[in-house]
VMD Tcl script that draws the C-alpha trace (Angstrom):
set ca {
  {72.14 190.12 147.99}
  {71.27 187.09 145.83}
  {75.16 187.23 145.27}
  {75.97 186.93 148.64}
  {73.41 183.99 149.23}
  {75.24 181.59 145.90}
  {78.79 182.46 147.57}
  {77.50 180.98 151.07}
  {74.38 178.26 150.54}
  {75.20 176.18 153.38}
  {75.86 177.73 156.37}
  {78.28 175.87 158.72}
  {77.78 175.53 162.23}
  {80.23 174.51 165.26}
  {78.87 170.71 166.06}
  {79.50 168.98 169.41}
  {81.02 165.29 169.23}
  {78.55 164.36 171.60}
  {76.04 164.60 168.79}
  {77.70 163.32 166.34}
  {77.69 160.44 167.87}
  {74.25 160.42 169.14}
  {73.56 160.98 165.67}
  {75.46 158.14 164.55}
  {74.19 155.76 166.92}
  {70.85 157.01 166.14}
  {71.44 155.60 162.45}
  {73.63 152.13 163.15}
  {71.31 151.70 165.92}
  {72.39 151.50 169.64}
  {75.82 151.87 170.71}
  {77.14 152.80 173.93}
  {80.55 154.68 173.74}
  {83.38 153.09 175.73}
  {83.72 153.94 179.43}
  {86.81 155.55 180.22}
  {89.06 153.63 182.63}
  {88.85 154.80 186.27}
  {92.10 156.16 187.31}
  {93.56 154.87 190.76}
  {93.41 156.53 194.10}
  {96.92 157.19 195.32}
  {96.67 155.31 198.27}
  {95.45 151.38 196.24}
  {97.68 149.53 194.66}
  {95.50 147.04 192.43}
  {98.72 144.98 190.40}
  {100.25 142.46 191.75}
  {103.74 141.19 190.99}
  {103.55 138.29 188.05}
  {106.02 135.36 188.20}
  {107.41 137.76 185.56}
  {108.30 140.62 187.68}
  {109.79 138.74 190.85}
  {113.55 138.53 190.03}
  {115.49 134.61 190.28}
  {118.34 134.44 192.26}
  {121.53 135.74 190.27}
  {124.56 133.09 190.02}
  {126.09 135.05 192.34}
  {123.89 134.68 195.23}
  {123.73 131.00 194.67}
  {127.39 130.33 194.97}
  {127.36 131.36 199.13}
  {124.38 128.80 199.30}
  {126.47 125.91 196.77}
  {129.63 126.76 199.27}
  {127.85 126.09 202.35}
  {126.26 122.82 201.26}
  {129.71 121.37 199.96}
  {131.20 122.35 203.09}
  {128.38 120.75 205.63}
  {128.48 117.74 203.17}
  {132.58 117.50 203.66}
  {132.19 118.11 207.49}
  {129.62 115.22 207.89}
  {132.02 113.09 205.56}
  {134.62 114.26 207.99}
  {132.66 112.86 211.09}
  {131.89 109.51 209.41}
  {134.81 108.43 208.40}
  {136.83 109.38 211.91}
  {134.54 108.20 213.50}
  {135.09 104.72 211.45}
  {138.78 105.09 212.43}
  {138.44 105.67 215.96}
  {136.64 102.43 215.91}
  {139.05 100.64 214.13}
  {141.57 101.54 216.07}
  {139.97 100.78 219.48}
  {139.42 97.37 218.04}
  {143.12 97.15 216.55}
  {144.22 97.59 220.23}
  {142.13 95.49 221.71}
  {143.30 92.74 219.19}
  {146.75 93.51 219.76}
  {146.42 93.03 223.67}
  {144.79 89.83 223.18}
  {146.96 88.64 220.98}
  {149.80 89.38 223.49}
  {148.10 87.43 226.32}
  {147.39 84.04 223.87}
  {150.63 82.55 224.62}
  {150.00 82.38 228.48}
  {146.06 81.13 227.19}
  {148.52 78.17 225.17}
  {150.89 77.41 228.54}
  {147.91 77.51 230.62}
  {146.05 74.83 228.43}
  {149.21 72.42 228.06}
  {149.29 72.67 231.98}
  {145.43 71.46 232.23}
  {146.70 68.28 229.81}
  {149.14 67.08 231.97}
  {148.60 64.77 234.70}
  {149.18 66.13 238.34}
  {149.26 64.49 241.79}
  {149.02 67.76 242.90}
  {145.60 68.72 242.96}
  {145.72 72.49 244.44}
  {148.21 73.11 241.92}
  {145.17 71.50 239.50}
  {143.00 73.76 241.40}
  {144.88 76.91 240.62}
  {145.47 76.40 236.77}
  {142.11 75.72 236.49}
  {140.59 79.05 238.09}
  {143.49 81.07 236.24}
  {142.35 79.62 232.73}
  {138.69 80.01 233.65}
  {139.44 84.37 234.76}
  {141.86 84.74 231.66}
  {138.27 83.10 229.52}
  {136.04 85.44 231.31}
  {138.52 88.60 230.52}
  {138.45 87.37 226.73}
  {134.70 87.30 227.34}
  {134.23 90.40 228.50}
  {136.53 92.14 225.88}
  {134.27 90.23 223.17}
  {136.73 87.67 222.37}
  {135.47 84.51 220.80}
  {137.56 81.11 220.41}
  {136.93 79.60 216.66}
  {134.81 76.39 216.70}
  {137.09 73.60 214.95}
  {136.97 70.27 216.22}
  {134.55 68.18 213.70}
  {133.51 71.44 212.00}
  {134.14 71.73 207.93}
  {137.53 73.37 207.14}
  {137.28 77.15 206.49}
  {140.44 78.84 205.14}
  {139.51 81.89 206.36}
  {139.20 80.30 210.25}
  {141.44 77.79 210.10}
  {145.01 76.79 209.43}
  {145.92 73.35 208.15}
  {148.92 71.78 209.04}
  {148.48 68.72 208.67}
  {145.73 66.33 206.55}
  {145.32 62.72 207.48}
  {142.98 59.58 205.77}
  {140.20 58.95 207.70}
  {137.05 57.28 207.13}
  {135.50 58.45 209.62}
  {135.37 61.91 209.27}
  {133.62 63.72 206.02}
  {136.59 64.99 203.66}
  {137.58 68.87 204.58}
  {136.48 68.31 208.04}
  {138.79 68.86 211.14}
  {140.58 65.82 212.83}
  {142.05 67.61 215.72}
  {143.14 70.96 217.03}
  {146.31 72.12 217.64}
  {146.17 75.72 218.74}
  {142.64 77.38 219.67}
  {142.01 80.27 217.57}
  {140.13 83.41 218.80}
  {137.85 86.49 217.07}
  {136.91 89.30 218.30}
  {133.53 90.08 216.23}
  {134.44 89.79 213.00}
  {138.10 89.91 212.74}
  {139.74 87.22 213.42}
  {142.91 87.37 216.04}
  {144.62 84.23 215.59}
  {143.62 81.46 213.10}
  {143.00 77.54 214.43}
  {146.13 75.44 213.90}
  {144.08 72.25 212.65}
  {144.84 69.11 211.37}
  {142.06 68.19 208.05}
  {140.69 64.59 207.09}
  {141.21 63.83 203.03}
}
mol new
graphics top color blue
foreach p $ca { graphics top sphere $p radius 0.5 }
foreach p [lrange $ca 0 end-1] q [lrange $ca 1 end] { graphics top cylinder $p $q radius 0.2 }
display resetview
């Protein structure tokens, strides 16, 4: 029996892990084994989708949106600049029909210079000129300002130039033929004479 005893001294018994690490913390002093994370119910979701996770829009997708604002930029381009051209032209005709009607303005304003006995004939040049002025008013048709007024090649067109002391040099002696605007373009420029 002694035999058997030296063959097996130590007898060796099953040992939970529980206590072995009671036993351990026992000797190192105090420590708490780590709690075990707490699995999810099926029905909560807890994550939420990082910056990460959410997917930017692919180069394809973007092109339908790039397409769109080229074509709503061309469109309003579009607009603008026929709309600048319908303008235009309404004011192209409107200078073109002036200019049509300045020669009877011209006969109309040599017949006011000359001397008449007849004074209904007066009379009835006078009230034309004054309704063919209030057509050219309503239209917005302006006559140039010359007479005394400093020479402006892009109002006026000198024919002539003459010394006088009088005047200031570049300034306008006398008018010749009226000239007319409407806004800023100008119809027909002044036919002045200029003082040197």
């Amino acid at each position: 029996m002694s035999k058997k005893k030296e063959k097996n001294p130590v007898q060796k018994t099953a040992v939970a892990p529980e206590e072995v690490l009671e036993e351990q913390a026992g000797e190192a002093g105090a420590v708490e084994p780590e709690a075990e994370p707490q699995a999810d119910t099926p029905g909560e979701e807890t994550e939420e989708a990082t910056p990460e996770e959410v997917e930017a829009p692919t180069q394809e997708q973007l092109i339908p949106k790039e397409q769109f604002l080229r074509l709503a930029a061309e469109y309003d381009n579009y607009r603008k600049r026929t709309a600048k051209e319908k303008e235009n032209l309404w004011t192209d005709a409107k200078a073109d029909t002036v200019q049509a009607f300045l020669p009877v303005y011209d006969n109309l304003e040599r017949a006011l210079k000359q001397e008449t006995a007849d004074e209904a004939y007066k009379k009835g040049v006078e009230m034309t000129m004054s309704q063919l002025k209030e057509v050219f008013a309503k239209l917005g048709v302006t006559e140039i300002e010359a007479q005394g007024k400093p020479f402006d090649p892009n109002l006026h067109n000198a024919v002539m130039h003459i010394e006088d002391e009088n005047l200031g040099e570049n300034v306008v002696a006398q008018v010749f033929q009226a000239g007319f605007m409407l806004g800023e373009k100008v119809i027909r420029f002044a036919m002045v004479q200029v003082a040197n």
